[in-house]
N, CA, C and O atoms as a DFTB+ gen file, in Angstrom:
708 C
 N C O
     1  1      28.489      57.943      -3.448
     2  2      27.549      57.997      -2.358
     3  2      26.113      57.787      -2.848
     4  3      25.336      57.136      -2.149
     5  1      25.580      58.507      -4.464
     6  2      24.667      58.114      -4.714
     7  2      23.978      56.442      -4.699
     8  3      22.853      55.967      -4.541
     9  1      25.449      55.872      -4.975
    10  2      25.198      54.431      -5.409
    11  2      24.362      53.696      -4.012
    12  3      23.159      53.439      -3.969
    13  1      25.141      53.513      -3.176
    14  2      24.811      53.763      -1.893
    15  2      23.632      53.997      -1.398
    16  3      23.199      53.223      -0.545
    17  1      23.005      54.902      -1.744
    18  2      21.274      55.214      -1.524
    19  2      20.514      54.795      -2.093
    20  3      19.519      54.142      -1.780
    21  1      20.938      55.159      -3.105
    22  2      19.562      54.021      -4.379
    23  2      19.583      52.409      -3.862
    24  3      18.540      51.886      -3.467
    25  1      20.701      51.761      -3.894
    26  2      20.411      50.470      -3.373
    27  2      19.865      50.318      -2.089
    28  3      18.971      49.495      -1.893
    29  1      20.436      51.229      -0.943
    30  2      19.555      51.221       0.181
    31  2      17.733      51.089       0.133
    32  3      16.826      50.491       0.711
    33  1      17.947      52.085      -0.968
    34  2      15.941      52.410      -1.428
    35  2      15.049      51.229      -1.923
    36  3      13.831      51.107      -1.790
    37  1      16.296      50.053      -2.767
    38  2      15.819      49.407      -3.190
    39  2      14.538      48.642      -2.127
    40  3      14.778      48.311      -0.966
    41  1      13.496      48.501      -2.643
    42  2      12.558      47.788      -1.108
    43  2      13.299      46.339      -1.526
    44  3      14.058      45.987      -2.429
    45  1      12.543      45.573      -0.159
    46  2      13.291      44.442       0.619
    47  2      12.418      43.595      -0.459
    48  3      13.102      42.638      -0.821
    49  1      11.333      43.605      -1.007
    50  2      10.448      42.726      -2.021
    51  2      11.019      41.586      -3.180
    52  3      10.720      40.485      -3.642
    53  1      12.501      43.118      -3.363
    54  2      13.084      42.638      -4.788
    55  2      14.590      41.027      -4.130
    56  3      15.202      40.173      -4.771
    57  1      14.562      41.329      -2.914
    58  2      15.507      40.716      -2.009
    59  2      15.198      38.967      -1.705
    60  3      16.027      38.120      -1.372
    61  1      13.579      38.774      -1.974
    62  2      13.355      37.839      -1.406
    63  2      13.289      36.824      -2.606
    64  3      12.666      37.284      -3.563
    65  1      13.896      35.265      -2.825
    66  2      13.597      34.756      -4.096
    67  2      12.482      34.371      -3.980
    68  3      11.634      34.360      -3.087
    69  1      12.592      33.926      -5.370
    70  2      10.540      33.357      -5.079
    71  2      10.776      32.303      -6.275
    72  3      11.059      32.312      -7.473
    73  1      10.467      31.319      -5.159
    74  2      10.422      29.769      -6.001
    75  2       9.530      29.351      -7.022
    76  3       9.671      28.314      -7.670
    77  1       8.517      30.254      -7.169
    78  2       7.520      29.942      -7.890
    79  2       8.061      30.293      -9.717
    80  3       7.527      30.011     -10.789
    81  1       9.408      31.055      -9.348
    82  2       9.902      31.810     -10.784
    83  2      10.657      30.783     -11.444
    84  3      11.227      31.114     -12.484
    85  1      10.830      28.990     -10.831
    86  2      11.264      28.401     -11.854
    87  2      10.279      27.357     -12.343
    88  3       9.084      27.555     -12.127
    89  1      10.660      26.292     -12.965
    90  2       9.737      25.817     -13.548
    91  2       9.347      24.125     -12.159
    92  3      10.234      23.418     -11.680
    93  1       7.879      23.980     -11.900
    94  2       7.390      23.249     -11.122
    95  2       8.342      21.608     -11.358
    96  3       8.426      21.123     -12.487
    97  1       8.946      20.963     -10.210
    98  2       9.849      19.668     -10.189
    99  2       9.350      19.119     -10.346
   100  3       8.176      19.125      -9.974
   101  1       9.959      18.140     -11.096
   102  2       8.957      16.706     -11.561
   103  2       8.537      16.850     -12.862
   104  3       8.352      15.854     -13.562
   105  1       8.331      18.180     -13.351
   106  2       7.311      18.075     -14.481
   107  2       7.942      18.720     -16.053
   108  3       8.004      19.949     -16.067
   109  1       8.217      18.296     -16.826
   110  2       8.500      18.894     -18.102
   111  2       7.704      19.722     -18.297
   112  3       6.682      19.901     -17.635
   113  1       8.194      20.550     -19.557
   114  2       7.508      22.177     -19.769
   115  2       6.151      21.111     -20.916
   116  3       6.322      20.498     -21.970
   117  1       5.268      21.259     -20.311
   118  2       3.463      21.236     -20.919
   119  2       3.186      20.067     -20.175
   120  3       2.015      19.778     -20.420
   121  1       3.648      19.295     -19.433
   122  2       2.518      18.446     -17.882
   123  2       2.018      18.753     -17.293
   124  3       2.054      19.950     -17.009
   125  1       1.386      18.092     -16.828
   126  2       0.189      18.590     -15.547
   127  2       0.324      17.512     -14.313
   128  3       0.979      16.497     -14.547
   129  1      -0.055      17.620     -13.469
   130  2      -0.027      16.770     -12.400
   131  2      -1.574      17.229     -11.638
   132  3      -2.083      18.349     -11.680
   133  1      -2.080      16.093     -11.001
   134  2      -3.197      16.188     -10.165
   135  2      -2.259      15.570      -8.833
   136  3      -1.560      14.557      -8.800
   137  1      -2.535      16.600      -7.752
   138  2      -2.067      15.826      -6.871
   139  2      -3.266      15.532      -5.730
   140  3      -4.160      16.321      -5.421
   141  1      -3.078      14.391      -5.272
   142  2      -4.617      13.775      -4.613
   143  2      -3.904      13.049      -2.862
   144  3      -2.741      12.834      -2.524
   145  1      -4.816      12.915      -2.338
   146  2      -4.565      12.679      -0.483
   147  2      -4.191      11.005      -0.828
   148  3      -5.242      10.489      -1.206
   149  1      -3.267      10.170      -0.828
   150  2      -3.294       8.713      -1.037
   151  2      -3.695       8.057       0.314
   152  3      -3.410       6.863       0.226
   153  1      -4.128       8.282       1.281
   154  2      -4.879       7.746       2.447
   155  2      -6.128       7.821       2.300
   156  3      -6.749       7.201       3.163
   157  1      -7.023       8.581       1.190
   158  2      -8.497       8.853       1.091
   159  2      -9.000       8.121       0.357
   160  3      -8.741       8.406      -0.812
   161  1      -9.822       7.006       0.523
   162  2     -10.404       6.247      -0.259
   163  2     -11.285       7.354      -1.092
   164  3     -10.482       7.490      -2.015
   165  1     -11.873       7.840      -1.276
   166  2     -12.561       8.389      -1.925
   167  2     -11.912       9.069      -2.946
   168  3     -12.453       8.988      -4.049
   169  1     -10.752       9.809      -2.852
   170  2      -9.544      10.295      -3.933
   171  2      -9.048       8.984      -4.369
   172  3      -8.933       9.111      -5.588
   173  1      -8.740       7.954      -4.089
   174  2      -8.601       6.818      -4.659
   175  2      -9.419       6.108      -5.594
   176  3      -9.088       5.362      -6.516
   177  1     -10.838       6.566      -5.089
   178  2     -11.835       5.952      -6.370
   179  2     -12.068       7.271      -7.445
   180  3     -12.634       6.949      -8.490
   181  1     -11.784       8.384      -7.340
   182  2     -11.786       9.605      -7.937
   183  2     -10.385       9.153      -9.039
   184  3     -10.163       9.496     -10.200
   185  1      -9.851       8.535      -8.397
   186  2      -8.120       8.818      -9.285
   187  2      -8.456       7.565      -9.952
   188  3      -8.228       7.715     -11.152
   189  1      -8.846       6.530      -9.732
   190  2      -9.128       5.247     -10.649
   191  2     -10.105       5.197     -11.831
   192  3     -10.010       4.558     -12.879
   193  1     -10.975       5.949     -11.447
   194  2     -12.133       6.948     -12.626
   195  2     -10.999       7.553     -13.703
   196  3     -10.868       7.214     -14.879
   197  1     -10.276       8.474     -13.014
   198  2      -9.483       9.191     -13.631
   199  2      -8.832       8.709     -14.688
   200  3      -9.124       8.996     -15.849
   201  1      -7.926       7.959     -14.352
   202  2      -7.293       7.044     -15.086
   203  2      -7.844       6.380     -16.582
   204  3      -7.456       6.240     -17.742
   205  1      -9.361       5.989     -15.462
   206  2     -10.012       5.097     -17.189
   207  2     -10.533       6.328     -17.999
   208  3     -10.571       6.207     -19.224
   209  1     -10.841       7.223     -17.565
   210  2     -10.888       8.763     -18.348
   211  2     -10.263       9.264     -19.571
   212  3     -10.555       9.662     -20.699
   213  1      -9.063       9.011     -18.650
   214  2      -7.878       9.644     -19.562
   215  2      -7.200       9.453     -20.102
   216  3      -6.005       9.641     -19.875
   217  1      -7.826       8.871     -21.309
   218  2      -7.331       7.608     -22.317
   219  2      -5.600       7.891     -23.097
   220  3      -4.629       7.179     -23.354
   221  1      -6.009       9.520     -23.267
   222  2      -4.566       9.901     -23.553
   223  2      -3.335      10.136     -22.633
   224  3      -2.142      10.288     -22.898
   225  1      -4.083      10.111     -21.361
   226  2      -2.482       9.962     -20.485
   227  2      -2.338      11.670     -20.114
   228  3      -1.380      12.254     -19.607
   229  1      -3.603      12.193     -20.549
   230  2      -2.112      13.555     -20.209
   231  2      -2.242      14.285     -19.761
   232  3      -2.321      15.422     -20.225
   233  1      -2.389      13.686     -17.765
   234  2      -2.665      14.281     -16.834
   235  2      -1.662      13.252     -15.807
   236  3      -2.317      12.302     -15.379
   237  1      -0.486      13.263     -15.426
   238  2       0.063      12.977     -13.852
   239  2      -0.485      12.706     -12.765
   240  3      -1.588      13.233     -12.621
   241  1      -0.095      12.026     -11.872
   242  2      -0.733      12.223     -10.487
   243  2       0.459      11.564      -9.762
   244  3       1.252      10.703     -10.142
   245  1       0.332      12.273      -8.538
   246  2       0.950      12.284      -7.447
   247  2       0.233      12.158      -5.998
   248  3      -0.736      12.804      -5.600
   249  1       0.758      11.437      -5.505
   250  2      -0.055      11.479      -3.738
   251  2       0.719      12.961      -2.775
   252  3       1.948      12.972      -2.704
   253  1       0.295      13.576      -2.414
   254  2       0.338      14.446      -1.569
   255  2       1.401      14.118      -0.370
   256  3       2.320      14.851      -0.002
   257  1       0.997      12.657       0.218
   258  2       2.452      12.064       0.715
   259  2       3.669      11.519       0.255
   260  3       4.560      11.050       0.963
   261  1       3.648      11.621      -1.141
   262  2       4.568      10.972      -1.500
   263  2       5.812      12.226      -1.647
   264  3       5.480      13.411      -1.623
   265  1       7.263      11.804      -1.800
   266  2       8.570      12.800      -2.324
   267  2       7.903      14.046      -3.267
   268  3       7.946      15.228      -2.923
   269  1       7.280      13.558      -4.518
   270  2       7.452      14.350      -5.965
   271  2       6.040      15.478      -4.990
   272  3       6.101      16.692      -4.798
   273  1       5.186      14.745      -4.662
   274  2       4.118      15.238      -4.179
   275  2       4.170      16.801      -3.348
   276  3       3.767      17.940      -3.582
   277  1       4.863      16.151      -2.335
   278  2       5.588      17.517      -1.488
   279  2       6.495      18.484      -1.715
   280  3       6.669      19.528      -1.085
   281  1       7.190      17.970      -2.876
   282  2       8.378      19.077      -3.876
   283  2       7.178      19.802      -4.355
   284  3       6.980      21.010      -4.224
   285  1       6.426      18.972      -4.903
   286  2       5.106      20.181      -5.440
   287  2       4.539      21.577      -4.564
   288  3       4.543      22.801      -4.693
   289  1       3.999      20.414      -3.479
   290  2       3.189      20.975      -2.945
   291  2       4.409      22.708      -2.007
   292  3       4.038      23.780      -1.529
   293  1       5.667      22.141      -2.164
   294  2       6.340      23.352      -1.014
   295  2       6.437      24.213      -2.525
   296  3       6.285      25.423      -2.360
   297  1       6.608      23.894      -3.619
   298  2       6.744      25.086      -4.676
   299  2       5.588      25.522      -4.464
   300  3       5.464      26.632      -3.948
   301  1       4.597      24.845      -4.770
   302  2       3.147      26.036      -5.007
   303  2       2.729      26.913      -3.413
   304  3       1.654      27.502      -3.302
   305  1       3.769      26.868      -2.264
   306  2       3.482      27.618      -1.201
   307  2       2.695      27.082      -0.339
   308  3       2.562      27.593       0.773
   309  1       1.837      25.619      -0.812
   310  2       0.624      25.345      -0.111
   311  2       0.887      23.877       1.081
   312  3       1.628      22.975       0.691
   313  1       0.401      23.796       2.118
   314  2       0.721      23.268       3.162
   315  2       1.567      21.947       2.971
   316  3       1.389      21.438       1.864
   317  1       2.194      21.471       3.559
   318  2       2.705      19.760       3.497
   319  2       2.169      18.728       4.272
   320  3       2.017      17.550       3.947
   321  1       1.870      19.336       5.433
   322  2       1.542      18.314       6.653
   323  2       0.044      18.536       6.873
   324  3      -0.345      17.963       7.891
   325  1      -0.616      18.998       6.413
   326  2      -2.225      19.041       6.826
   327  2      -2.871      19.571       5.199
   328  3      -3.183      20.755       5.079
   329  1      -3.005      18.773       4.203
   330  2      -3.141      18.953       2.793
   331  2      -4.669      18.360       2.767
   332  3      -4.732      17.144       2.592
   333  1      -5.759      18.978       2.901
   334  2      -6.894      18.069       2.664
   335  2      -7.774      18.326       1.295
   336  3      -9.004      18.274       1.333
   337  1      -7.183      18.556       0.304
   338  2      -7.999      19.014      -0.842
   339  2      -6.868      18.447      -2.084
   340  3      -5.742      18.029      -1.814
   341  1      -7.333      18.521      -3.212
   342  2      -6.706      18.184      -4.124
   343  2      -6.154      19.280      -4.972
   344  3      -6.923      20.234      -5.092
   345  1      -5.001      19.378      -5.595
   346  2      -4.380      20.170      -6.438
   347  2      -3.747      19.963      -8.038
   348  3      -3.095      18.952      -8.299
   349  1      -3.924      20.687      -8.746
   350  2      -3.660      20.838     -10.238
   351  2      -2.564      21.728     -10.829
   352  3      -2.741      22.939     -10.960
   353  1      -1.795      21.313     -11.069
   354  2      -0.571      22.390     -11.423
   355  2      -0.596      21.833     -12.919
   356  3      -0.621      20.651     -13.263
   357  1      -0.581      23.033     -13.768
   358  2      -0.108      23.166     -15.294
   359  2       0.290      23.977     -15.382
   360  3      -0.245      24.868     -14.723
   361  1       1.697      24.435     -16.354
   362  2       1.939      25.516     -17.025
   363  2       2.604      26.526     -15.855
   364  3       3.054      27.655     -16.051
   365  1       2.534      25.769     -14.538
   366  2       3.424      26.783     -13.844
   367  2       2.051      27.328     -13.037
   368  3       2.161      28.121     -12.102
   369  1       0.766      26.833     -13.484
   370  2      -0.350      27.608     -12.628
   371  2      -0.746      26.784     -11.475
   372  3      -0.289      25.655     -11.653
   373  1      -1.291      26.848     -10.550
   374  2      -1.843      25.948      -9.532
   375  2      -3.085      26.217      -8.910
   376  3      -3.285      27.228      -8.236
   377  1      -4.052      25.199      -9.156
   378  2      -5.211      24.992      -8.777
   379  2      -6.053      24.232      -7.682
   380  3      -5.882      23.014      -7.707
   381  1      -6.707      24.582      -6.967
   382  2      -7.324      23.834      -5.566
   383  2      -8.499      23.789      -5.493
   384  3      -9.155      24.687      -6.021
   385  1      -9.250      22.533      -4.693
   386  2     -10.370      22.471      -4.504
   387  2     -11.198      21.780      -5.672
   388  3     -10.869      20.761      -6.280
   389  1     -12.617      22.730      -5.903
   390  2     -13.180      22.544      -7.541
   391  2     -12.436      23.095      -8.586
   392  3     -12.671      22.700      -9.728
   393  1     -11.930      23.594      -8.470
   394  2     -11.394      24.416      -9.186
   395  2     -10.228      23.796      -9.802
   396  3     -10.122      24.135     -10.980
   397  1      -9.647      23.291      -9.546
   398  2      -8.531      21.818      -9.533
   399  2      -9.266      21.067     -10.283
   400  3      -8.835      20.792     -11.403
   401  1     -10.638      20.517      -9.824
   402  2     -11.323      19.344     -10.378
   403  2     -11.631      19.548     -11.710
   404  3     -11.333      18.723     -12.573
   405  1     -12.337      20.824     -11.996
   406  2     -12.717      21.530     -13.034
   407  2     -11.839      21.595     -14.572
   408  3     -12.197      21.497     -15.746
   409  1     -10.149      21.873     -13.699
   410  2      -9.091      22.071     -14.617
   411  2      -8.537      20.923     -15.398
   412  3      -7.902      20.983     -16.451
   413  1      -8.906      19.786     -14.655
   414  2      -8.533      18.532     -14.664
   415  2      -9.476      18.086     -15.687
   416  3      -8.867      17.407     -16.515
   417  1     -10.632      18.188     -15.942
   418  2     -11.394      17.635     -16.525
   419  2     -11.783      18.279     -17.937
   420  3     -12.702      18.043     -18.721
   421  1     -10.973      18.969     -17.945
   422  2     -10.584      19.786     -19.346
   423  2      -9.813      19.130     -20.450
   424  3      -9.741      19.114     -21.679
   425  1      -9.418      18.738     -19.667
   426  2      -8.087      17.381     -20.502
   427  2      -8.857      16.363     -20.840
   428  3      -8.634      15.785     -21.904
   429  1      -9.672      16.045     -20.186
   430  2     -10.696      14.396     -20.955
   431  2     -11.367      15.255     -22.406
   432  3     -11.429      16.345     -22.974
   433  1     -11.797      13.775     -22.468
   434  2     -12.724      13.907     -23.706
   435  2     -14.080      13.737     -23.290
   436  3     -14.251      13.655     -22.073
   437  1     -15.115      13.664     -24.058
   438  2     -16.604      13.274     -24.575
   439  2     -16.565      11.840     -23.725
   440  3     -15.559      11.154     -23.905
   441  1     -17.377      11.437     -22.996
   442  2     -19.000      12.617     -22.270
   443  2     -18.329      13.143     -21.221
   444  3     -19.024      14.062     -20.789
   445  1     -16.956      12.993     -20.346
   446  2     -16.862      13.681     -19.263
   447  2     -16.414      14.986     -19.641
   448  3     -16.282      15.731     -18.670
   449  1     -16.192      15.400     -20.542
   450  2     -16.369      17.259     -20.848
   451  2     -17.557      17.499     -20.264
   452  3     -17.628      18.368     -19.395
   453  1     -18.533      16.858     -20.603
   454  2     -20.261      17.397     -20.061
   455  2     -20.453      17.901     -18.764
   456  3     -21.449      18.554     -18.451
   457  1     -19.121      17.493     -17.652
   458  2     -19.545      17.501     -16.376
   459  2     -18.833      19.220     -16.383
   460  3     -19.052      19.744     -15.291
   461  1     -18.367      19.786     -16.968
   462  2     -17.827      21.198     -17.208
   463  2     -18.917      22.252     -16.854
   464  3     -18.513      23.332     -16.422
   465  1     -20.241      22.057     -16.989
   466  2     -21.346      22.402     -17.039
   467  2     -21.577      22.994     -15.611
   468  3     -22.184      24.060     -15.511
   469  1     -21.012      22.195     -14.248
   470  2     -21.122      22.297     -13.326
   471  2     -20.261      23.701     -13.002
   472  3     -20.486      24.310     -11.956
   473  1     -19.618      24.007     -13.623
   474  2     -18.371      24.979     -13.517
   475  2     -19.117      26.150     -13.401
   476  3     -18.570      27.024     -12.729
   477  1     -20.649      26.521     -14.048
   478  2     -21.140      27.648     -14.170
   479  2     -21.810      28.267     -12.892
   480  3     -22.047      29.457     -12.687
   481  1     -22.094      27.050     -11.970
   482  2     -21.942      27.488     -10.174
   483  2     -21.197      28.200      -9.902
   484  3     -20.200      28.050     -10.609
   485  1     -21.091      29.043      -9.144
   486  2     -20.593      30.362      -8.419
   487  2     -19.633      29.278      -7.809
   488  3     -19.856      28.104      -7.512
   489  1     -18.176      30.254      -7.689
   490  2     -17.033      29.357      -7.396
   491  2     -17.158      29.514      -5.856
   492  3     -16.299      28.963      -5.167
   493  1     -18.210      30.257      -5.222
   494  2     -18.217      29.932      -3.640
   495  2     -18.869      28.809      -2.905
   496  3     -18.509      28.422      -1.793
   497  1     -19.978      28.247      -3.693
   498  2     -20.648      27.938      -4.100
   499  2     -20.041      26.192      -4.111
   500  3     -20.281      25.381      -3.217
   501  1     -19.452      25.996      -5.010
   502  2     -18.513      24.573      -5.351
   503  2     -17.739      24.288      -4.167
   504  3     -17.905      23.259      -3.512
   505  1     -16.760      25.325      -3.837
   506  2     -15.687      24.953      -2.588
   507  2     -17.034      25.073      -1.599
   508  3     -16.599      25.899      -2.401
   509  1     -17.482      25.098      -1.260
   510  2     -18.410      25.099      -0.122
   511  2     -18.868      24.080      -0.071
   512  3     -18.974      23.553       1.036
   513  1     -19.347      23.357      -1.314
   514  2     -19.631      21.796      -1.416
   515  2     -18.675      20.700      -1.363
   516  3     -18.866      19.532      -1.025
   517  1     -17.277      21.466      -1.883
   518  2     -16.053      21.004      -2.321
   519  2     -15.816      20.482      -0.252
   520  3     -15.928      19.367       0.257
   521  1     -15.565      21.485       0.244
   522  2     -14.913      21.626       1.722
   523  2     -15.742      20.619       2.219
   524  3     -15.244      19.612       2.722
   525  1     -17.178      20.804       2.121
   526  2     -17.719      19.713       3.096
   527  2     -17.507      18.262       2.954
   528  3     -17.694      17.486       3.890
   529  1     -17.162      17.939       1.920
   530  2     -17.277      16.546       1.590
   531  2     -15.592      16.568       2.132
   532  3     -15.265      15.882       3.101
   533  1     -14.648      17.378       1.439
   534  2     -12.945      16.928       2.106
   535  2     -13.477      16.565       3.388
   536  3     -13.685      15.405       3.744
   537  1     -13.764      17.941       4.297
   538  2     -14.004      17.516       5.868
   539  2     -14.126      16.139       6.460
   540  3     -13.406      15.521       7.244
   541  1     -15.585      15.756       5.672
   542  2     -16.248      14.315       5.919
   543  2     -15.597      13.509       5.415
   544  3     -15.362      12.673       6.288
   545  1     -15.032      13.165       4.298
   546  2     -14.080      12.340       3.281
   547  2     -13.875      11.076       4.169
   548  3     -14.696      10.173       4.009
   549  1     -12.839      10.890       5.126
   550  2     -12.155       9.833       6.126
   551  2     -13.769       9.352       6.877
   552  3     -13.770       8.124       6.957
   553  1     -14.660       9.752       7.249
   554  2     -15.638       9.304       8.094
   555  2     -16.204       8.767       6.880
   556  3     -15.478       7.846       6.504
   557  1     -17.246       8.951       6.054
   558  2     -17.911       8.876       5.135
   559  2     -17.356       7.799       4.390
   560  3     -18.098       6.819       4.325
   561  1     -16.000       7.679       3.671
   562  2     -15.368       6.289       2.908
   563  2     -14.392       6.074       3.602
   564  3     -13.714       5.162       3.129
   565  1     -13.943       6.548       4.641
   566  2     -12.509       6.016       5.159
   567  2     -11.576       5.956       4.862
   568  3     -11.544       6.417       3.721
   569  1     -10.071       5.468       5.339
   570  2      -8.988       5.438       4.879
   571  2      -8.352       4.343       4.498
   572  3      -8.822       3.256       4.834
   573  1      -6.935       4.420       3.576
   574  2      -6.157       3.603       3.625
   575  2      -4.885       3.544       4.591
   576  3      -4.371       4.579       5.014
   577  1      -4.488       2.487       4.860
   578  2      -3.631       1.790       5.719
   579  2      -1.861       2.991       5.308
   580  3      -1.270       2.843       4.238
   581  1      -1.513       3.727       6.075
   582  2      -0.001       4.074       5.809
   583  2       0.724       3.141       4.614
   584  3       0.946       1.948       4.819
   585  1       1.036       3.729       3.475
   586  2       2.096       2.795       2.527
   587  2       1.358       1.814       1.464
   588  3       1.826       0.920       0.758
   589  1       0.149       2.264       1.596
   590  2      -0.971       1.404       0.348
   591  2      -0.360       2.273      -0.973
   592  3       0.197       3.369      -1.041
   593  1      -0.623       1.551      -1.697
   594  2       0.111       1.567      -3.352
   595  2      -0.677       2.685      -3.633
   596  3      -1.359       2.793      -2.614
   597  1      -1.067       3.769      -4.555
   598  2      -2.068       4.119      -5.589
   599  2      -2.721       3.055      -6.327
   600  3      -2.542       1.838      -6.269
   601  1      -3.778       3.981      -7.265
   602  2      -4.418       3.078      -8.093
   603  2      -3.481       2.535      -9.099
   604  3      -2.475       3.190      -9.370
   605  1      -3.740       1.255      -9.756
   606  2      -2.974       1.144     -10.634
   607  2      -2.997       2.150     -12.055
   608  3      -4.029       2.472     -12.644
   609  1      -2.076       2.417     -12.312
   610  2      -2.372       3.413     -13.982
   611  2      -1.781       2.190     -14.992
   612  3      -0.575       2.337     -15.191
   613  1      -2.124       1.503     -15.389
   614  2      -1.961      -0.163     -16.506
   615  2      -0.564       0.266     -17.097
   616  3      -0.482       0.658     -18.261
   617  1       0.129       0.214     -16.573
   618  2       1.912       0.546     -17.001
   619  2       1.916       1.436     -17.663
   620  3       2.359       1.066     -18.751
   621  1       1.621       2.715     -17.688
   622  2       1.625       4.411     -18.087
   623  2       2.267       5.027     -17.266
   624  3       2.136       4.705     -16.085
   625  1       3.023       5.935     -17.573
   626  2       3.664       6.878     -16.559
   627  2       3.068       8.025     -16.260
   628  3       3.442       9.147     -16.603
   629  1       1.941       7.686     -15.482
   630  2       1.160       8.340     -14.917
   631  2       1.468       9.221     -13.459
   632  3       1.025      10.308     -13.088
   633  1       2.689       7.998     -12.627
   634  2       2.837       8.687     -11.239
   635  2       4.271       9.559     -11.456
   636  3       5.252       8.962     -11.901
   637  1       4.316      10.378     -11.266
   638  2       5.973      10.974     -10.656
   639  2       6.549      10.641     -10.202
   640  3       7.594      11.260     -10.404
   641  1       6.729       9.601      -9.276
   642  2       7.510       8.549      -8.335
   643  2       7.335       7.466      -8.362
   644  3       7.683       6.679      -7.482
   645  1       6.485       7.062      -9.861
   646  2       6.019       5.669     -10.362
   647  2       5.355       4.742      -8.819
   648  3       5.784       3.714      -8.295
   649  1       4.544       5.349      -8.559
   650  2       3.926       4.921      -7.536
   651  2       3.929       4.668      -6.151
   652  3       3.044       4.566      -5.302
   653  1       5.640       4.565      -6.145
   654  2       6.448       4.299      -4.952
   655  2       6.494       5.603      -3.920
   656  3       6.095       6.665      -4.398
   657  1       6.816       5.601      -2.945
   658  2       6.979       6.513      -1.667
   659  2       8.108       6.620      -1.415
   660  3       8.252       7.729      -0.901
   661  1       9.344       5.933      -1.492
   662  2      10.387       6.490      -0.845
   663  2      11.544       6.682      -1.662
   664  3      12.697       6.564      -1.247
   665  1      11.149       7.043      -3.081
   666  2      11.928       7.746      -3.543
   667  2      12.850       9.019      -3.252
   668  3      12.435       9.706      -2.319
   669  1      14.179       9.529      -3.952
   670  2      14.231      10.706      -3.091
   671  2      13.658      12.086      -3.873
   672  3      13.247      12.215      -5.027
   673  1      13.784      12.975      -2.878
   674  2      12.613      14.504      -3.766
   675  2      13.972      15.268      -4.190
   676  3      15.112      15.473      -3.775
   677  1      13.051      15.583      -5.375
   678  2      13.846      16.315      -6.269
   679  2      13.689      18.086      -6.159
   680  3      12.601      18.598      -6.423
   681  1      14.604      18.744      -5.842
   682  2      14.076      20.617      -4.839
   683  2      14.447      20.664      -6.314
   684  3      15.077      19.879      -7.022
   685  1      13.687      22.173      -6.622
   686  2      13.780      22.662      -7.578
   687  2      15.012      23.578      -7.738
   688  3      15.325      24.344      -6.826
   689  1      15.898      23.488      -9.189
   690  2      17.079      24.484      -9.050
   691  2      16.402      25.658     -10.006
   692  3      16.071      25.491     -11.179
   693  1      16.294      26.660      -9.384
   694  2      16.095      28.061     -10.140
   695  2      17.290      28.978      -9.858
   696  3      17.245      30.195      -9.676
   697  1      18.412      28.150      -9.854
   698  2      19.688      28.951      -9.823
   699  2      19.736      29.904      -8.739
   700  3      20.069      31.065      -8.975
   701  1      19.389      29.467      -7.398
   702  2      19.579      30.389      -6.618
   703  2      20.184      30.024      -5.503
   704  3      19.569      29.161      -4.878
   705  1      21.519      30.506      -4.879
   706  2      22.610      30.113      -3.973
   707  2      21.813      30.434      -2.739
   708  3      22.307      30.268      -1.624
């Protein structure tokens, strides 16, 4: 009968799985992924910068609409259908906003380390600058057309879905029935 009670006691907390306890899809253990809006011209010229940046490659990207994108985005808990900011997942951690941008730019080298500097702004401060410009983003540079490619990454395996959209998504198995 004891047995019985104690499990009753157990709270409902320990009951619920939590997807976040396996390792992020798409990504081998030490990748990173930036995931960016692929309808936003402006994340499009952000991600093409990127690219010539990151001479070593060793940062991912994904469109937010794409398969790998949204496996992401439902592990890290954060929206699918109304995504207006950019995100950074390493190591199982996940990052938004500046704060994303910030993490991202850790990985370059000399001179864009320099822009790190900016980081010492109050983090309310950044997303506040961060938000206004997402908001404006589509008015301000506009969009791309449904089904436009990404930037090119010069034959690097840079995208998770190698650029394409209708790949199929890969759910994460953390062994749970």
């Amino acid at each position: 009968m004891s047995d019985i009670k104690s499990t009753s006691l157990r709270p409902r907390l320990y009951l619920i799985p939590n997807p976040r306890l396996c390792a992020p899809p798409h990504l081998s253990p030490g990748e990173r992924v930036l995931l960016f809006d692929g309808q936003c011209v402006l994340c499009r010229r952000i991600v093409q910068w990127l690219i010539r940046a990151d001479k070593d490659k060793r940062i991912h990207l994904a469109t937010v609409q794409s398969p790998a994108g949204q496996d992401l985005l439902r592990w890290a808990g954060l929206p699918t259908d109304n995504f207006s900011t950019i995100a950074y997942i390493a190591e199982g951690d996940v990052s938004i906003r500046s704060e994303a941008f910030f993490n991202a730019l850790t990985q370059l080298v000399w001179p864009w380390r320099l822009l790190l500097m900016l980081r010492c702004l109050p983090l309310a401060l950044r997303d506040k600058v961060y938000n206004g410009i997402a908001r404006n983003r589509y008015r301000w540079f506009g969009t791309l057309p449904d089904g436009t490619m990404p930037p090119d990454d010069c034959h690097g395996r840079r995208y998770l879905d190698k650029g394409l959209v209708a790949l199929p998504s890969q759910a994460p198995d953390c062994g749970q029935k």
